[in-house]
VEXDRENZA-475344 format. One record per residue (C-alpha): x negated, y, z; residue in three letters; residue number from 1. Coordinates in nm, 2 decimals, decimal comma. Each point is the difference from the previous one (the first is absolute). Example, Ala and Ser with C-alpha at 12.3 -4.5 7.8 and 13.67 -1.06 7.14 Angstrom:
<pts>
> c1	c2	c3	residuo	num
> -1,23	-0,45	0,78	Ala	1
> -0,14	0,34	-0,07	Ser	2
</pts>
This chain:
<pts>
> c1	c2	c3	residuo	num
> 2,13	-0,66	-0,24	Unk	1
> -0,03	0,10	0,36	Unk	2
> -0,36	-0,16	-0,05	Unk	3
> -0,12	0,20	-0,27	Unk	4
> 0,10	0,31	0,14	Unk	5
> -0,15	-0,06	0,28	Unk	6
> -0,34	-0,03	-0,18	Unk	7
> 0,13	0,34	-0,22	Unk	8
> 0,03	0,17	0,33	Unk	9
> -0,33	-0,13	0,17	Unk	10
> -0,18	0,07	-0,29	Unk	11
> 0,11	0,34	-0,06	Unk	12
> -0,09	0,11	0,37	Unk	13
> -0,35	-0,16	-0,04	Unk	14
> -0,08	0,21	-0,26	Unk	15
> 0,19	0,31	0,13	Unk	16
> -0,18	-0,06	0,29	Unk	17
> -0,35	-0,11	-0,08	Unk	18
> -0,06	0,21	-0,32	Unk	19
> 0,22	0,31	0,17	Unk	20
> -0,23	-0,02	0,27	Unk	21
> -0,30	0,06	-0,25	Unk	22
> 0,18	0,27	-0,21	Unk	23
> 0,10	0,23	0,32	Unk	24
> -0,16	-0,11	0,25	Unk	25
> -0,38	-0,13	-0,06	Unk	26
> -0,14	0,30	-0,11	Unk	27
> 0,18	0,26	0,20	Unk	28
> -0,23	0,33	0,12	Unk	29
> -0,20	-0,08	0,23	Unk	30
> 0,31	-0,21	0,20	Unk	31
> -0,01	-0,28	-0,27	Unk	32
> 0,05	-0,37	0,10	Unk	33
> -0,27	-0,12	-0,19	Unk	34
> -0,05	-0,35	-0,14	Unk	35
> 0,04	-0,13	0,32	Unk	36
> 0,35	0,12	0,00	Unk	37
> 0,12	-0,10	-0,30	Unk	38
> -0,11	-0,32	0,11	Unk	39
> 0,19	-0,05	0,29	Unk	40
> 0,28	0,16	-0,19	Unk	41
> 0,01	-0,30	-0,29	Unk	42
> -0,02	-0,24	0,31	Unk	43
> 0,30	0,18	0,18	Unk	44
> 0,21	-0,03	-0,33	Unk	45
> -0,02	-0,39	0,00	Unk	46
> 0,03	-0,03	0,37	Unk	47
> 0,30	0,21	0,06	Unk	48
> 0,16	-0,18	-0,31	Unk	49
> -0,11	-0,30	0,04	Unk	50
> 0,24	-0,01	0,33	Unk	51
> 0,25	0,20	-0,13	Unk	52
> 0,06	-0,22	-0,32	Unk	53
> -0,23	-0,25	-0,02	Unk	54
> 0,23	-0,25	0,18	Unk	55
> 0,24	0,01	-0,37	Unk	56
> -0,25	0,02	-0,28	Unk	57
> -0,37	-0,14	0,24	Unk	58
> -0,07	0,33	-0,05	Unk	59
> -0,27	-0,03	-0,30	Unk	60
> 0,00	0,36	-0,10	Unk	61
> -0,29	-0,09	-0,29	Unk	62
> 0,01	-0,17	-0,30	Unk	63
> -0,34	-0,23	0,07	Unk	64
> 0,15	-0,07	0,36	Unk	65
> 0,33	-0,13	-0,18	Unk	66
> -0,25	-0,21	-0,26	Unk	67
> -0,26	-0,10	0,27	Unk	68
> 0,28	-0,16	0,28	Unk	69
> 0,11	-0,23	-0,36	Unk	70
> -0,36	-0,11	-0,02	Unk	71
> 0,02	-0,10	0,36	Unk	72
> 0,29	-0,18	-0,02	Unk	73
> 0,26	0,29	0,21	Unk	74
> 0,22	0,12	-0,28	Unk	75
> 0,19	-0,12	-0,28	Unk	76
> -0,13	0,06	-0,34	Unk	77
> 0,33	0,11	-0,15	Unk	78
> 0,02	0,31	0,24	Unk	79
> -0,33	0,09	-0,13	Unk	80
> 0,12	0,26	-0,33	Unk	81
> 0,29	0,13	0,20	Unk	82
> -0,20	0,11	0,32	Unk	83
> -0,29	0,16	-0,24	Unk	84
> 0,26	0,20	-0,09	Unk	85
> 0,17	0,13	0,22	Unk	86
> -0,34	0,03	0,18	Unk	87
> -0,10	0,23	-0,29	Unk	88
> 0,31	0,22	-0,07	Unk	89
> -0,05	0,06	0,39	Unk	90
> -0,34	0,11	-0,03	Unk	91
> 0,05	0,25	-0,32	Unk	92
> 0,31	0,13	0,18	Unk	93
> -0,23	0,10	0,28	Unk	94
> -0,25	0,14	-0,20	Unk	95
> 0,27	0,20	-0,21	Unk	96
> 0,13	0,13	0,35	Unk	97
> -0,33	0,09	0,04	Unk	98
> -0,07	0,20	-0,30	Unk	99
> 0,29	0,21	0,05	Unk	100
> -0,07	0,10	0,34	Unk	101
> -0,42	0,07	-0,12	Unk	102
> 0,09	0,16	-0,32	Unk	103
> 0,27	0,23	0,28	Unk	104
> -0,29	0,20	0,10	Unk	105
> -0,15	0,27	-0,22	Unk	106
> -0,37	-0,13	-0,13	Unk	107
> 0,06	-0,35	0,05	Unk	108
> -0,07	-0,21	-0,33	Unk	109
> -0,13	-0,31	-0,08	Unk	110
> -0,36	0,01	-0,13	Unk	111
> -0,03	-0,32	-0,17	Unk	112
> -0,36	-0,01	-0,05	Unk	113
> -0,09	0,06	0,39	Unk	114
> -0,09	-0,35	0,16	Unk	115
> 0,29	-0,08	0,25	Unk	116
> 0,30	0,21	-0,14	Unk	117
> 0,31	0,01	0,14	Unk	118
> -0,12	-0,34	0,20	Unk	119
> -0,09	-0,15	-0,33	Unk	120
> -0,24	-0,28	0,02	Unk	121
> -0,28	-0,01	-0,25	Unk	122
> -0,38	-0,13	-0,07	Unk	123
> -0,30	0,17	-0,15	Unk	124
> 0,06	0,35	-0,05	Unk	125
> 0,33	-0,09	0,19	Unk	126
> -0,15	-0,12	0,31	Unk	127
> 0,00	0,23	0,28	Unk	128
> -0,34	-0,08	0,05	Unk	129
> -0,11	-0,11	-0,34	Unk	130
> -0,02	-0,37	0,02	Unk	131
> 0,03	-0,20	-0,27	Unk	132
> 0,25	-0,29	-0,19	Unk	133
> -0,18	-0,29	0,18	Unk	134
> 0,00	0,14	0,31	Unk	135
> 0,34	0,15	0,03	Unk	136
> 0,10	-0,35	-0,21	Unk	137
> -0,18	-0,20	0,28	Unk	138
> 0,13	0,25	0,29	Unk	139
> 0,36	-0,04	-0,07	Unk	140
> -0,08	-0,39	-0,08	Unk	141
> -0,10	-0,05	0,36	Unk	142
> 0,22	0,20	0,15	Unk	143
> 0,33	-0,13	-0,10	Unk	144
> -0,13	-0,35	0,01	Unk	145
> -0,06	0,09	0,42	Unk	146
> 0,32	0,21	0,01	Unk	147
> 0,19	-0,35	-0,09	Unk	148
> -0,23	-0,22	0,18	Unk	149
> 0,14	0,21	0,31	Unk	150
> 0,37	0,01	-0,14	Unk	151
> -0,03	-0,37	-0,02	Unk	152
> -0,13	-0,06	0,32	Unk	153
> 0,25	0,24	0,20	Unk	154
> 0,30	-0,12	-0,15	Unk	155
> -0,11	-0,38	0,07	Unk	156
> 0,24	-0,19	0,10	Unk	157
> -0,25	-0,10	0,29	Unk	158
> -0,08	0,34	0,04	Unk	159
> 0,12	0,27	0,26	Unk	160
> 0,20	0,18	-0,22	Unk	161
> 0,14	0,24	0,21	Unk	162
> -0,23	0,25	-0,01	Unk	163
> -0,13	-0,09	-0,41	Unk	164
> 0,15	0,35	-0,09	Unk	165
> -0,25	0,18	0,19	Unk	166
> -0,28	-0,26	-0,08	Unk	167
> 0,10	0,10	-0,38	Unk	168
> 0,06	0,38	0,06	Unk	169
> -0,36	0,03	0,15	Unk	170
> -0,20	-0,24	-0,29	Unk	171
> 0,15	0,23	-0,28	Unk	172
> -0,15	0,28	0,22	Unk	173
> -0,31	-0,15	0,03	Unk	174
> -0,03	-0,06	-0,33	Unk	175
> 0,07	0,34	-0,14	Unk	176
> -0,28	0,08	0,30	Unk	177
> -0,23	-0,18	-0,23	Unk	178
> 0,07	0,08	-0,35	Unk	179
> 0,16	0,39	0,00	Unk	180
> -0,34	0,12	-0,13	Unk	181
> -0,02	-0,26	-0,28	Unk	182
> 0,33	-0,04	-0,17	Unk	183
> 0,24	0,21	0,22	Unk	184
> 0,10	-0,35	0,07	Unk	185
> 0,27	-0,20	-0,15	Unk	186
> 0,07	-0,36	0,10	Unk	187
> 0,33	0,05	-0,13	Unk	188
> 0,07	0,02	-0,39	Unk	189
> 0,32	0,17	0,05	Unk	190
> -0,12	0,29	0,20	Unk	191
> -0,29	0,04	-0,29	Unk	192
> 0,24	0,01	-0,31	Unk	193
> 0,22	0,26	0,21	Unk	194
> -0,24	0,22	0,05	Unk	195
> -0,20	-0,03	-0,34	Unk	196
> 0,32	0,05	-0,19	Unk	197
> 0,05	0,34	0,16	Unk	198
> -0,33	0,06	-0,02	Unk	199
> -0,12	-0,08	-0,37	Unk	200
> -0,34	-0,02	-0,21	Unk	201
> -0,24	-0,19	0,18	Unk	202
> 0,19	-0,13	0,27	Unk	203
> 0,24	-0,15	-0,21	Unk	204
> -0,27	-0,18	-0,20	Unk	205
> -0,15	-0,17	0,29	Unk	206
> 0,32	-0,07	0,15	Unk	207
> -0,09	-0,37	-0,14	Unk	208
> -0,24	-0,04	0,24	Unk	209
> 0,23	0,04	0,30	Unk	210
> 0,25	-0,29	-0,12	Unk	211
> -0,30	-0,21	-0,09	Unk	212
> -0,21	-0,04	0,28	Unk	213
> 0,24	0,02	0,30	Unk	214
> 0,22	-0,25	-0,20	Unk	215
> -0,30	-0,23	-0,03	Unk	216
> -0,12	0,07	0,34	Unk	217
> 0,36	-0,09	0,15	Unk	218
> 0,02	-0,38	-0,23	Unk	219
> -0,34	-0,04	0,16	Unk	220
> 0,08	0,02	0,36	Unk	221
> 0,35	-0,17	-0,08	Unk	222
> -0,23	-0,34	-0,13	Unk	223
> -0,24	0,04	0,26	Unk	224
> 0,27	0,03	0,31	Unk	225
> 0,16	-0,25	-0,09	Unk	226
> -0,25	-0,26	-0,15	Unk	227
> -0,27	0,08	0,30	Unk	228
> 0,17	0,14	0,33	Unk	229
> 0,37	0,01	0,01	Unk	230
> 0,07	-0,29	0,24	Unk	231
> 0,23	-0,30	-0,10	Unk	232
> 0,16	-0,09	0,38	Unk	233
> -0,08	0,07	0,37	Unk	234
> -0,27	-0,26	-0,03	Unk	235
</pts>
């Protein structure tokens, strides 16, 4: 239990982090944080938890991190259901914390057919920037499939792990660096269906998407790590 609250807990302040950043603070007048903000700020959620609690659950915080680590051989498929769940009720908690404090100001709603609401992700007319199913399909594809490769690597046994937190913290940052303009950027299935399910129409229909590709993307890098680099002994 400790483990899976652990991942309710680090999953919650992603997304309160990460998508609070992008509701209050992205687009402030004229002393906004930008995308380059809420960047760094998804990046700070995983490394400031990823050393507060990462040491009791490995500090997975995603659903296709969970799923990707059993493709490479790290985790055990029968905690698989039980830490997707708790990953998820963490991330809809955050987002319902979040609604209440953005529906606490007057002329705050959620205008469900605006690419990007509430930190919704979304393709096509749901893009930020307009790009379409392939390429947001192929986008959060790649992306998650490095995110693992990374995840893999740092937490090696034969790796350095001591600083894989921040090695993590700044790879998630780097990827929303890339991929803000065309999906609002997932990599993380749980933070997608939060958000959508606050969110509605649109959103919520593509939310397939967002399990589908990062899931795929993470068994991919799982096979590949451990079939083609991860290392056997010293020699």
């Amino acid at each position: 239990m400790k483990k899976l609250f652990a991942e309710f807990f680090g999953t919650f302040w992603l997304v309160f982090g990460g998508c609070g950043s992008a509701l209050f603070a992205a687009g402030y007048p004229e002393l906004g944080i930008g995308f380059a903000g809420v960047s760094l700020a998804f990046g700070l959620t995983v490394l400031t938890m990823a050393y507060a609690v990462g040491h009791i659950s490995g500090g997975h915080f995603n659903p296709a991190v969970s799923i990707g680590l059993w493709a490479g051989g790290r985790f055990p498929a029968k905690d698989l259901v039980p830490y997707i769940i708790s990953q998820c009720i963490g991330a809809i908690a955050a987002a319902g914390t979040l609604f209440i404090i953005w529906t606490g100001k007057a002329g705050n709603a959620i205008n469900n057919t605006q690419a990007g609401a509430f930190a919704s992700n979304g393709f096509d007319a749901f893009s930020p920037d307009g790009y379409s199913l392939p390429a947001a399909f192929l986008a959060e594809f790649v992306l998650t499939l490095f995110f693992l490769l990374i995840i893999l690597g740092a937490t090696d046994k034969f790796a350095n792990t001591s600083f894989c937190g921040i090695v993590i913290g700044l790879a998630l940052t780097l990827i929303h660096l890339i991929s803000i303009p065309i999906t609002n950027t997932s990599v993380n299935p749980a933070r997608s269906l939060s958000q959508a399910i606050f969110t509605g129409g649109g959103p919520l229909t593509q939310v397939w998407l967002f399990w589908a590709a990062p899931i795929l993307g993470a068994v991919a890098a799982g096979f590949i790590y451990k079939t083609l680099l991860q290392k056997q002994s010293e020699d």
